[in-house]
Residue, then its C-alpha position, 0 to 999 in steps of 0.5 A: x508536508x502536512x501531517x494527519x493523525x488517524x484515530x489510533x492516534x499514528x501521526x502519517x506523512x501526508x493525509x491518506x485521502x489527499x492528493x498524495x494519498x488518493x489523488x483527492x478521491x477515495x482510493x484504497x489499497x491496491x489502487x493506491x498502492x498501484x499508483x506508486x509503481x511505473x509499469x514500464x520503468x519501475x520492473x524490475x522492482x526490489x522490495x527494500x527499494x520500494x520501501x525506502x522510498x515509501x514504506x512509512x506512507x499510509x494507505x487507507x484498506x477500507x472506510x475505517x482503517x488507514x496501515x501504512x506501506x510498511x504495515x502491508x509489506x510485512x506480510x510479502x514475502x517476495x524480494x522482488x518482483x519482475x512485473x507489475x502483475x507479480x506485485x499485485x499478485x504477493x501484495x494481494x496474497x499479503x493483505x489476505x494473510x494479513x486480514x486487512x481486507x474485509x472481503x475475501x472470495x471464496x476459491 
């Protein structure tokens, strides 16, 4: 497996804008993260279980910044989640918490 070195000097297990990162495109965060979760296979899904498998892969958040799943799940204070909506639900709340996002709308 190829490793990348992002300019903060972080050396990741694949490239974030290849195809295991992106699936050769540009993707970001949520898209990317979505890709990693089976709807119908993977719920109900354990935090650390989801993390052993992926926590050190890296997803890029903008045009600049590329965190690694590990970085992002820091901020998600669930342990479980029983559908893939209640991930994307605490993974949002996280990524705001956190400020990895630039965009925040308001209520």
């Amino acid at each position: 497996m190829a490793e990348m070195e992002d300019p903060s000097g972080r050396d990741w297990v694949h490239d974030p804008d290849g195809e295991k990162g992106s699936e050769g495109g540009r993707k970001y965060d949520m898209a990317v993260l979505s890709k990693m979760v089976d709807e119908h296979e993977d719920f109900p899904l354990e935090k650390d279980v989801f993390l052993e498998e992926y926590g050190e892969w890296p997803v890029r958040v903008n045009h600049e910044k590329v965190v690694s799943v590990d970085d992002i799940f820091e901020h998600v204070t669930e342990e479980s989640f029983e559908t893939k909506v209640d991930f994307h639900e605490a993974v949002g709340d996280a990524m705001r918490r956190a400020n990895l996002w630039d965009y925040h709308p308001t209520e």
